[in-house]
C-alpha positions in Angstrom: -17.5 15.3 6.7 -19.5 15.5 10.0 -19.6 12.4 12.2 -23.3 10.8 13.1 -23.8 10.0 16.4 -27.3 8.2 17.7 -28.7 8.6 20.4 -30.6 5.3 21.9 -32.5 5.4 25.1 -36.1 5.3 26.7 -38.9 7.2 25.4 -40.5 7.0 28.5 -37.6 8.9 30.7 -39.9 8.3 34.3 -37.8 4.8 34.0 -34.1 6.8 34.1 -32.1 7.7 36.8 -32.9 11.3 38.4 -30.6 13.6 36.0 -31.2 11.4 32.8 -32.9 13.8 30.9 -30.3 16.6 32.0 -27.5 13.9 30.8 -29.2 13.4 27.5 -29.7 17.2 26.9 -26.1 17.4 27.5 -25.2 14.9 25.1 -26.7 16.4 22.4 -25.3 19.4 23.5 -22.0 17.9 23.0 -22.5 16.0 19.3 -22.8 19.7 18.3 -20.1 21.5 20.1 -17.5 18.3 18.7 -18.8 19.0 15.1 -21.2 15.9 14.8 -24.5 15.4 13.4 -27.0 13.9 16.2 -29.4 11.3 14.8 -32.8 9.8 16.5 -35.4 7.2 16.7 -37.6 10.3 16.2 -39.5 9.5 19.4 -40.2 10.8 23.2 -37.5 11.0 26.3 -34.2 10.3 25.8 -33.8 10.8 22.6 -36.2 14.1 22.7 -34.2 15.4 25.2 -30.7 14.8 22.8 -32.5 16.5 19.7 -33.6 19.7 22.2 -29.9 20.0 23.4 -28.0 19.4 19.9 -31.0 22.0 18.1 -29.8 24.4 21.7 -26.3 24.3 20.2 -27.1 25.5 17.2 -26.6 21.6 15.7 -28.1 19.2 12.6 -30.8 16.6 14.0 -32.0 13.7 12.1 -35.2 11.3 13.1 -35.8 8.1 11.9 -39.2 7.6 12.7 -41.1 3.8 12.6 -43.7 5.5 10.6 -44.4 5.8 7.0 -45.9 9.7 7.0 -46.0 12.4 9.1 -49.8 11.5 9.9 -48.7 7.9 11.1 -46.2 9.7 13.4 -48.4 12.0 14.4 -51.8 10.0 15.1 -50.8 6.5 15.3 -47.2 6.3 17.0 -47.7 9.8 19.0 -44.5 10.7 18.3 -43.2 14.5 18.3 -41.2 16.3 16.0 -39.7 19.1 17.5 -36.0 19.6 17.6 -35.5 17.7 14.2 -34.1 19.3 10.7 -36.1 16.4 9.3 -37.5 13.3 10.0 -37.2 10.4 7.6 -40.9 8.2 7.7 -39.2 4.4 7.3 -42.5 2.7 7.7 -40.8 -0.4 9.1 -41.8 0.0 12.5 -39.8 0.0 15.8 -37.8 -3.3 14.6 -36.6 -1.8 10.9 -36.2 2.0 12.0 -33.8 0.2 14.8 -31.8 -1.4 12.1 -31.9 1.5 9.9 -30.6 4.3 12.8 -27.6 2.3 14.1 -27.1 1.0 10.1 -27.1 5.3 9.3 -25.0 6.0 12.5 -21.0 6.6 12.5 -21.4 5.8 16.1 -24.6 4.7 18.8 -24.5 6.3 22.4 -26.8 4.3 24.9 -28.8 6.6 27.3 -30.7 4.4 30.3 -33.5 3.1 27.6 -35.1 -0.3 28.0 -35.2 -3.5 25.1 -35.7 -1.4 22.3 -32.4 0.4 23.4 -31.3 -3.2 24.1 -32.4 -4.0 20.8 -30.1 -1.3 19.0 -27.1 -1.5 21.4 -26.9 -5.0 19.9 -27.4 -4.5 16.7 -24.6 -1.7 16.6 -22.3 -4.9 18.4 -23.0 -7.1 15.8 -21.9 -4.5 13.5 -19.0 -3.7 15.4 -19.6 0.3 15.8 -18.0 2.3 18.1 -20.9 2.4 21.0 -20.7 4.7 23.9 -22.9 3.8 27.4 -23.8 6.4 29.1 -23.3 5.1 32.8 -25.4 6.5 36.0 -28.5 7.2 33.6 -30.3 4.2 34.3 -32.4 1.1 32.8 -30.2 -0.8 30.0 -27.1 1.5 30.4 -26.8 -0.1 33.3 -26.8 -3.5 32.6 -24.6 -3.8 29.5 -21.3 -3.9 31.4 -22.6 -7.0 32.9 -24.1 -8.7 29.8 -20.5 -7.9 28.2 -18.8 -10.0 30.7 -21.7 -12.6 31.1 -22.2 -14.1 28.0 -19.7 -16.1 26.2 -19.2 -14.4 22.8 -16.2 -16.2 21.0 -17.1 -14.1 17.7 -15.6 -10.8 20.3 -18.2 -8.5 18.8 -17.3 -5.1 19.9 -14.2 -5.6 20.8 -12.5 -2.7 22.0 -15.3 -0.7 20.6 -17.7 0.0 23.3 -16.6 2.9 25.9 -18.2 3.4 29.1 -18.2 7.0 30.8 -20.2 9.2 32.7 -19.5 12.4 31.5 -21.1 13.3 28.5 -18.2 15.5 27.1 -15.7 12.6 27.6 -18.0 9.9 26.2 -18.4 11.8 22.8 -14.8 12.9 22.6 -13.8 9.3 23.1 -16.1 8.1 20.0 -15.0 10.7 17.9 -11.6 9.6 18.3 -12.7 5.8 17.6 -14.6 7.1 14.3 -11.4 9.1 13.2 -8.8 6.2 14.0 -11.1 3.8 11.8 -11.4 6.4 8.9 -7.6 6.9 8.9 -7.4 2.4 8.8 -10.4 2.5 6.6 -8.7 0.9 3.2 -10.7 1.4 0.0 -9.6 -0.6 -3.4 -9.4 2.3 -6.4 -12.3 1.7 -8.9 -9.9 1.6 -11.5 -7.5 -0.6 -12.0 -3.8 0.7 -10.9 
C-alpha cells in the first residue's frame, strides 16, 4: 500500500524563505520518487507547488479542499485545482478540512506556512503522526523547534516522532522509515475469536 504524505504550508508563499517554493516542488518530487501518495489542503503556494512537483514525477495527488463543490472552490475560496487526481469538497471550512487532511495522512510535512500550518502541525502532534519540518523554508517551520522545547508538555505528544531536515530527499526518506517501523509494531486483534 502507498504511504500518504501531506503537505502543510502557506498559501501565500511571498511569506517563505527565498527557495521555498523550489523546496516544496522538490518535496513533492520526492513523495513520488519514494512510492508515496502526496495529499493537500487543495489550496495556493506551498502546497500548489508540492502537487506540481509530485503530478512532474509522474505521482497521485489528493486535495482536500474547505469547500463543499467545485463552484465554492472555485468562486468563493479561489482556490485552484491543477496538479490534483481529485479533489474531495469537505465543506467544513479551513478548521474541519485541517482535521480531516492530517486525520487522512500516514504522515504531515511542514513547509514555512503560517497558523493554519500551525494549526495542522498540532493536530498531527496531538495525534502522534510522524511529522517532518521542513527547516530553512520559513514562517512556522521555523519556529516549531522552539515551541517543542518551550512549552511544558508532560503528555510528550510527538515524542520521537517529529524530524527536522533540510533536504527534502532525507526528510521523506526519514518518514517513510517511521511509517514502516509503526506498520511492522502496528498490533491488530483477529476479528474472530482464536
Amino acid at each position: 500500500m502507498k504511504y500518504k504524505f501531506a503537505v502543510s504550508g502557506a498559501a501565500d508563499s511571498e511569506m517563505c524563505d527565498s527557495g521555498a517554493a523550489e523546496k516544496a516542488e522538490e518535496i513533492g518530487r520526492e513523495i513520488v520518487r519514494q512510492g508515496g501518495i502526496l495529499i493537500t489542503g487543495a489550496t495556493s503556494g506551498i502546497p500548489s507547488f508540492s502537487a506540481k512537483g509530485a503530478k512532474e514525477e509522474g505521482g497521485i495527488v489528493i486535495g482536500l479542499s474547505p469547500a463543499s463543490t467545485l463552484s465554492h472552490h472555485l468562486k468563493t475560496y479561489k482556490l485552484p485545482t491543477e496538479n490534483h487526481d481529485t479533489i474531495i469538497f469537505t465543506g467544513f471550512n479551513y478548521s474541519g478540512r485541517n482535521l480531516l487532511l492530517t486525520k487522512a495522512a500516514d504522515a504531515v510535512i511542514v513547509i514555512c506556512g503560517g497558523f493554519g500550518t500551525l494549526n495542522e502541525f498540532t493536530i498531527a502532534l496531538e495525534d502522534n503522526k510522524p511529522l517532518g519540518i521542513l527547516e530553512g523554508t520559513g514562517g512556522a517551520a521555523e519556529e516549531i523547534s522552539n515551541l517543542l522545547m518551550k512549552i511544558d508538555d508532560p503528555h510528550r505528544h510527538g515524542q520521537g516522532k517529529v524530524i527536522f531536515s533540510k533536504e527534502p530527499k532525507e526528510l521523506v526518506s526519514r518518514l517513510k522509515d517511521l511509517i514502516e517501523k509503526e506498520q511492522k509494531e502496528l498490533k491488530v486483534d483477529s476479528p474472530i475469536g482464536e
